[in-house]
C-alpha positions in Angstrom: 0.0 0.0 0.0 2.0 3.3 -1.6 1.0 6.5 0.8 2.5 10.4 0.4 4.1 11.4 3.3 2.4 13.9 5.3 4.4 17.1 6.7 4.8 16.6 10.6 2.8 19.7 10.8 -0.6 18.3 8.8 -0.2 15.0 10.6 -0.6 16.7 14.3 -3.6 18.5 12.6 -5.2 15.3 11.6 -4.1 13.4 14.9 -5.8 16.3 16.9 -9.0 16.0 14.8 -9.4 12.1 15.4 -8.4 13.2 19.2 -11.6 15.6 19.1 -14.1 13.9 17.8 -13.3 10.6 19.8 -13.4 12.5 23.2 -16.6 14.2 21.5 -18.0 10.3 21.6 -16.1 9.9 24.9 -18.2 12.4 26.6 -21.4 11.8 25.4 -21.0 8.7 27.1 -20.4 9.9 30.2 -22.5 12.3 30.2 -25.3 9.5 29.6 -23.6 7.4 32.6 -23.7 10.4 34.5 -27.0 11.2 33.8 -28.5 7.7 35.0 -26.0 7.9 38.1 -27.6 10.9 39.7 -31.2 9.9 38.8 -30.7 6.1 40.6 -28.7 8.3 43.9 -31.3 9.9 46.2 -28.6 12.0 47.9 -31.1 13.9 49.9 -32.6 10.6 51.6 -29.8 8.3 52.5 -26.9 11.9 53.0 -24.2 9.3 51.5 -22.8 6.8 48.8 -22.8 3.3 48.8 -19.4 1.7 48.3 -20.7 0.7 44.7 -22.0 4.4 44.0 -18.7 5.8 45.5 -16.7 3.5 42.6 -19.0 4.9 39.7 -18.8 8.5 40.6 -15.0 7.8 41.0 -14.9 6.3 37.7 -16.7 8.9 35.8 -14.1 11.4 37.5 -11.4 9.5 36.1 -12.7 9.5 32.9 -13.4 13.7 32.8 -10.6 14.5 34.2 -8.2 13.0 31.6 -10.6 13.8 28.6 -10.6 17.6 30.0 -6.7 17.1 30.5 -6.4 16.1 27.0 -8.2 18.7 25.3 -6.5 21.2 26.7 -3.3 19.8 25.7 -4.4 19.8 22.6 -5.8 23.2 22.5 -2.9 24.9 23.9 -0.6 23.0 21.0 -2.4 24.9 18.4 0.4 26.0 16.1 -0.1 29.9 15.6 2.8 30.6 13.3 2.5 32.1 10.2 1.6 29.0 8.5 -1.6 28.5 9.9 -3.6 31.0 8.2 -6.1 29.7 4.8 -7.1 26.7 4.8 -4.9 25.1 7.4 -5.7 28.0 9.5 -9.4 27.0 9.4 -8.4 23.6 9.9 -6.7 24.3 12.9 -9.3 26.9 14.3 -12.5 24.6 13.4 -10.3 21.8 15.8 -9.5 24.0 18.8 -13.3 25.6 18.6 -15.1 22.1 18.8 -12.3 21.2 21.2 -13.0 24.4 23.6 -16.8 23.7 23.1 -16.3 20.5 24.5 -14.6 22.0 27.3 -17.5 24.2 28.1 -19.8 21.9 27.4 -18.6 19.0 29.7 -18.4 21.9 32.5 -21.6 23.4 32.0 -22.9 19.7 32.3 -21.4 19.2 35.1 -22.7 22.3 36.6 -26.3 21.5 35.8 -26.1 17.7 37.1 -24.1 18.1 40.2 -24.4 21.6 41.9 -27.5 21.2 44.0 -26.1 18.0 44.8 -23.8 19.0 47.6 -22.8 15.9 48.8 -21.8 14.7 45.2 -19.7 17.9 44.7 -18.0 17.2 47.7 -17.3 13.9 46.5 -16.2 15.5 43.0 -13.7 17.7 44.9 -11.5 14.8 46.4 -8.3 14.0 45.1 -7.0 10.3 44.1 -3.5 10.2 43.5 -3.0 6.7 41.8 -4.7 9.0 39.1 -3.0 11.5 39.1 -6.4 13.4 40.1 -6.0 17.1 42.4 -8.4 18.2 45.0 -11.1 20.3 44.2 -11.6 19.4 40.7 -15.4 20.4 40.6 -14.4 24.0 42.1 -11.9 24.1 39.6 -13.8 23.5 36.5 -16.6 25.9 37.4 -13.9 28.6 38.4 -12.3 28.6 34.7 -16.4 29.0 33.6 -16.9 32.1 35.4 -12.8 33.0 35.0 -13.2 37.0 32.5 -10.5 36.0 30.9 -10.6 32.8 29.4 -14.0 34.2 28.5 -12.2 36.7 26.5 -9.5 34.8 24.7 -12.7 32.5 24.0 -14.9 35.5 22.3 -12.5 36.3 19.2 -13.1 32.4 18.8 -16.8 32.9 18.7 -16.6 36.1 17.2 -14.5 34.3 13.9 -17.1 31.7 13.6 -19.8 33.8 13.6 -18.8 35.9 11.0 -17.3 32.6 9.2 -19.7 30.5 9.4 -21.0 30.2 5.8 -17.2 30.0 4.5 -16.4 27.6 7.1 -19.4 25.6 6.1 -17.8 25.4 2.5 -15.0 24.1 3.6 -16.5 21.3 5.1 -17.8 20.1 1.7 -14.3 20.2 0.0 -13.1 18.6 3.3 -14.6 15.7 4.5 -12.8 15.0 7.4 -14.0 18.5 8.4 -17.5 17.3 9.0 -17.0 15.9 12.3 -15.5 19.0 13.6 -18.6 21.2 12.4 -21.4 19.1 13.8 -19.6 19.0 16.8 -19.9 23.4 16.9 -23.1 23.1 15.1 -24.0 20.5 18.2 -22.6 22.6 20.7 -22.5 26.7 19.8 -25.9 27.1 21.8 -23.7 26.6 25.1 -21.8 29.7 25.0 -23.4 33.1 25.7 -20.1 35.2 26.2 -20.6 39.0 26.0 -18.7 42.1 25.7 -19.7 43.2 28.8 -18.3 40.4 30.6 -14.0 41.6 29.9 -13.9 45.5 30.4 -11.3 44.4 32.9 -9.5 42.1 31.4 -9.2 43.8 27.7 -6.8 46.3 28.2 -4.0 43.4 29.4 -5.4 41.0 27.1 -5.3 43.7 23.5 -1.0 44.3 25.2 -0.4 40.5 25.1 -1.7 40.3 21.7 0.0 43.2 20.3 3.2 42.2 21.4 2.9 38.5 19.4 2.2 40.2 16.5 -1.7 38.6 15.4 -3.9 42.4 16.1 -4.3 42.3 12.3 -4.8 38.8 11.6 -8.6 38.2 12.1 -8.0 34.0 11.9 -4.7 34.3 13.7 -6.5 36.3 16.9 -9.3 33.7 17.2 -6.7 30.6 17.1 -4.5 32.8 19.2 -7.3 32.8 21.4 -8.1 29.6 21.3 -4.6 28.6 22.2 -4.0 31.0 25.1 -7.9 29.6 26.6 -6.1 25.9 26.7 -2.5 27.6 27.8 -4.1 29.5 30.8 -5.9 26.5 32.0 -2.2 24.8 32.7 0.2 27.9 32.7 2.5 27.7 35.8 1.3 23.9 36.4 2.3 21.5 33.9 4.4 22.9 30.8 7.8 24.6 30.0 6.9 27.4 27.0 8.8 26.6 24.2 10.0 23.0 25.4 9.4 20.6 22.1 10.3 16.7 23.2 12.6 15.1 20.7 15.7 12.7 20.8 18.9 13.6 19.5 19.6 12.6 15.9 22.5 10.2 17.4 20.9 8.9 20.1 17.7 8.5 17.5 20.0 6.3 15.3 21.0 4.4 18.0 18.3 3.5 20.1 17.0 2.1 16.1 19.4 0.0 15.9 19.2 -1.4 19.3 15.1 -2.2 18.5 13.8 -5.7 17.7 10.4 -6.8 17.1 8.2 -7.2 19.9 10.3 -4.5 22.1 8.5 -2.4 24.5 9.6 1.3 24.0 8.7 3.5 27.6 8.6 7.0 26.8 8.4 10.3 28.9 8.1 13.9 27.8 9.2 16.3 30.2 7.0 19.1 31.1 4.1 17.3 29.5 0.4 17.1 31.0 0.5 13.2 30.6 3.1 12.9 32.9 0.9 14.6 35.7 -2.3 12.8 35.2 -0.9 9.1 34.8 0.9 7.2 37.1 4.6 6.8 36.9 8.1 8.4 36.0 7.3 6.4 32.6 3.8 7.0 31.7 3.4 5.8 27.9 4.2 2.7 26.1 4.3 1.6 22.6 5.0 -1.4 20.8 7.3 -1.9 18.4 6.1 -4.0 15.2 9.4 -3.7 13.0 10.9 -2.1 9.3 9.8 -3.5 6.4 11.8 -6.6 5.8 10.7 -7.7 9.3 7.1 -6.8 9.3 7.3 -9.1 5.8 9.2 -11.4 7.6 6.3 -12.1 10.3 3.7 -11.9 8.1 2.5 -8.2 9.5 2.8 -6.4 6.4 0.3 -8.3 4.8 -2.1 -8.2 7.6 -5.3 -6.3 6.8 -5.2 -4.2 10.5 -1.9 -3.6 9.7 -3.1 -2.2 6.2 -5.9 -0.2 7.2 -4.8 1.4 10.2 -1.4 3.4 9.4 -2.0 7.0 10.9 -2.3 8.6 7.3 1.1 10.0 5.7 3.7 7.8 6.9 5.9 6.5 4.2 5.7 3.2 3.3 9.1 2.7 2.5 11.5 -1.1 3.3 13.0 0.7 5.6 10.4 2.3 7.7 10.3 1.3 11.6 7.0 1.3 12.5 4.7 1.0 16.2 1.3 -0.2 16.9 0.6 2.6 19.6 -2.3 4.1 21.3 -3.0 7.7 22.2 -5.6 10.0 22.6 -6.9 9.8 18.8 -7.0 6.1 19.7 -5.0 2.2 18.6 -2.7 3.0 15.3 0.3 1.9 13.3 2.5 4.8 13.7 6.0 5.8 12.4 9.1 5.2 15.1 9.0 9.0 15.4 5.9 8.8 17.3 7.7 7.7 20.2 10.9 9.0 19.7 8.9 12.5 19.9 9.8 12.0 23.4 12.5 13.3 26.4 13.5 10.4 27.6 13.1 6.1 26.2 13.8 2.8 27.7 13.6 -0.3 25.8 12.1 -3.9 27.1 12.7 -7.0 25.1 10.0 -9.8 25.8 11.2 -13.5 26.8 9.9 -15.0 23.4 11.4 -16.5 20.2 11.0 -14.7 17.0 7.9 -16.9 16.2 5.8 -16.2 19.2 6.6 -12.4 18.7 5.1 -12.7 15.8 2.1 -14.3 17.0 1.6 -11.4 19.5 2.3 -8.8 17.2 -0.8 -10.1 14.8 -3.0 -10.6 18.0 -2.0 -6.9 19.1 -3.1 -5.4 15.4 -6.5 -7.0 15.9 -7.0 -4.1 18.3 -6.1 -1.5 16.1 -8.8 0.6 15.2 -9.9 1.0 18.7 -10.8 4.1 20.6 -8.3 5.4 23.3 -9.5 4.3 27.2 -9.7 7.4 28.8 -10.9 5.7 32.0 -8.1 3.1 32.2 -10.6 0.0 32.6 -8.4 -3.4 31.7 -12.1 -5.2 32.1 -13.4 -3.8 28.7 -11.2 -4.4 25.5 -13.1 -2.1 23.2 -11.6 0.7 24.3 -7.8 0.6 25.1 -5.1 2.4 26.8 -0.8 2.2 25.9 0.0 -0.1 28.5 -3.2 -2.5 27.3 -2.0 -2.6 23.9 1.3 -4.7 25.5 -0.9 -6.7 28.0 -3.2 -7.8 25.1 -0.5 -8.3 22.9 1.7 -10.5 25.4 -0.8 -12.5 28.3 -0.3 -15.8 27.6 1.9 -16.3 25.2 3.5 -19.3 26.1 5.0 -18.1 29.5 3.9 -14.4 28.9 1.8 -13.6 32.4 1.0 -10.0 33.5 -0.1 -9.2 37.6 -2.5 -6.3 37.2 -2.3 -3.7 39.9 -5.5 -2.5 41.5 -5.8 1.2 41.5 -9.1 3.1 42.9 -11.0 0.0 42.6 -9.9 -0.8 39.4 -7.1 -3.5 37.6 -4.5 -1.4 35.9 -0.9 -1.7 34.0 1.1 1.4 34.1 4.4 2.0 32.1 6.2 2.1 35.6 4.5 -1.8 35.6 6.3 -2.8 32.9 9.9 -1.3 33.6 9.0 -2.8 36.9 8.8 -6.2 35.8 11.7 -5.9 33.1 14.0 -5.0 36.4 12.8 -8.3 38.0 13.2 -10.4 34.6 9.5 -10.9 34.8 8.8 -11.5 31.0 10.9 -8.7 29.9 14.6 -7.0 29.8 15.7 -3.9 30.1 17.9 -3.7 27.4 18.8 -0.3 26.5 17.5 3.4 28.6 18.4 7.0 27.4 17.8 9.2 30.5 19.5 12.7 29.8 18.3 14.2 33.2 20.5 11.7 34.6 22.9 10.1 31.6 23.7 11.9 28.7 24.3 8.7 27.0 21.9 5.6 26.3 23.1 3.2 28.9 23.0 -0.9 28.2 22.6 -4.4 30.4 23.8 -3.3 33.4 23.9 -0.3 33.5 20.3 0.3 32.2 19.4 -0.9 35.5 21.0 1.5 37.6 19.6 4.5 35.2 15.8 3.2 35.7 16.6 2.6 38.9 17.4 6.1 39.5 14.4 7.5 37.4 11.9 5.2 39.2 13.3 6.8 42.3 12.7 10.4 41.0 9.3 9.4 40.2 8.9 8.6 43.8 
């Protein structure tokens, strides 16, 4: 199968439209779950939850809290260089609208279902830490409602579409792929009624920042600009480094390659990135690593219809292209290497199988590509899957292949930390090479790829 490769920059916009409109399906379905929740939970009469409506209220946290984490990761990515005005530009603004409609949206929901509920709100405002989940998350989420200047930042969004609308529109008809985006605004614009009147004091301040990055002229560029600084605000301080971009060094890129074999486990961390805050672990993602060409040919992947029909679009199909079966927020896809090598920091598990029984699990793995990302980190549904579930699903019970889940907040899990875990106690895996730079400048091998995760895991803690 011959495919163009994409520029880096139009395959992030395509990778945060699947995100969007799978978290658009993602909270529907909560908000349905939710919905039933509160009508079966007479609050008022019994003053407390049962252990079992405890664990669903803590479940449908779990779930909004990392699909609100992840749209505003995405919205605050949104390029706003010169390149993304025309039609990219309205690519990337009709994304981070239906992403920050989703945002108010879920919140406004939220509002309505739970606020004469006191003792559910209070509920809502605990923290979990296996989940990486803060106190006060309800009071949160209804402070960045009422907060002048998100609202701000959010009304040259709404402004642009208004105005925009029937060109916008158009474009959805020469674009496809668009569709999804507008029904999602057409779905959702009724939710925001932001006025003027609401930012005389933050307008002066806000007009200054704009000024100085250079968009006061650019009609398009102020609403993305917008839109980016809503998501940015919403994690500024917290969670990011401006300006940090995750990558590895061309050498160490070349080398950690050569190192790979099929079937390896490749842990990942980005420094300064939300997804290290709201999963568990110094190494919170995982993909795994199917091959280059003459390999995936070897073990009969290349000819495997999952494998065919579920490339993220653009990546070259070339014999020498390394490719992943990974899952992120835009869900379970054959990626390019680069994927995660678009990462800080990468430590490499080799399974405790022949080249054979690699292959088997590799096949087994791509019959779960396709799937939707698991926001809410449930190993009891396969529908749905997170990273580390991609490996578990892949690997349990191949011949000696056995995974212990862990039970966090009432539910089985894998983290990434799992895995490295059971590499360092030559439980189905090895560690067999770890790139660090915080703590090694250089990748680090057999025994000395112990020591470095050593060392990281104890950071983590």
């Amino acid at each position: 199968m011959t495919m163009v490769e994409l520029p880096a920059s139009q395959e992030q916009q395509q990778s945060h439209l699947r995100t969007v409109v799978q978290l658009a399906q993602t909270l529907e379905e909560l908000k349905a779950e939710a919905t039933q929740l509160t009508s079966s939970v007479s609050t008022a009469e019994q003053g407390h939850f049962t252990p079992h409506q405890e664990f669903q209220v803590l479940s449908l946290l779990i779930v909004y809290w990392q699909a609100r984490n992840a749209l505003l990761e995405l919205v605050s990515s949104l390029r706003k260089d010169d390149q993304v005005y025309g039609p990219a530009g309205e690519a990337t603004f009709l994304t981070g609208f239906a992403a920050a409609l989703l945002l108010v949206d879920a919140a406004r929901f939220l509002r309505e279902t739970v606020h004469d509920r006191p003792i559910v709100r209070r509920k809502l405002n605990e923290p979990n830490v296996e989940f990486g989940i803060p106190a006060n998350v309800y009071d949160t989420v209804q402070k960045s409602l009422l907060n002048t200047r998100h609202a701000w930042h959010l009304y040259h969004a709404i402004e642009y579409y208004r105005t925009h609308e029937k060109q916008l529109l158009a474009r959805g008809k020469q674009d496809a792929s668009l569709l999804p985006l507008l029904g999602i605004i057409e779905r959702l614009k009724h939710r925001l009624d932001v006025s003027i009147a609401q930012f005389a004091g933050v307008r002066l301040r806000t007009r200054i920042g704009r000024v100085a990055h250079g968009l006061q002229d650019k009609i398009l560029g102020r609403a993305i600009y917008g839109l980016q600084k809503l998501g940015g605000l919403a994690v500024a301080n917290r969670y990011v480094k401006r300006g940090h971009q995750p990558g590895l060094p061309a050498e160490i890129s070349d080398q950690l390659t050569q190192v790979l074999r099929p079937g390896d486990v490749v842990a990942t961390r980005k420094e300064y990135a939300l997804t290290n805050y709201f999963l568990p672990g110094y190494w919170p993602h995982v993909a795994l690593y199917l091959g280059d060409g003459s390999e995936l040919q070897q073990l009969g992947i290349a000819d495997q219809e999952a494998f065919q029909s579920n490339q993220v679009p653009g990546i070259a199909a070339t014999d020498d292209s390394h490719r992943v079966l990974e899952s992120m927020k835009d869900g379970v896809l054959v990626r390019s290497l680069q994927s995660p090598f678009a990462s800080d920091s990468i430590a490499i598990l080799r399974p405790h199988l022949e080249l054979a029984p690699i292959g088997q699990a590799l096949i087994r793995g791509l019959g779960h590509a396709g799937k939707r990302y698991d926001f809410s980190f449930d190993f009891s549904r396969s529908d749905q899957l997170v990273c580390t579930e991609v490996v578990y699903r892949s690997y349990d019970g191949i011949e000696n292949m056995q995974f212990s889940l862990v039970r966090r907040a009432g539910r089985m899990t894998l983290s990434g930390n799992d895995l490295v875990e059971m590499a360092l106690q030559r439980q189905c895996f090895d560690p067999v090479a770890v790139y660090a730079p915080m703590f090694q400048p250089s990748v680090c091998t057999d025994q000395e790829a112990d020591s470095l995760i050593r060392r990281c895991l104890q950071q983590d803690d």
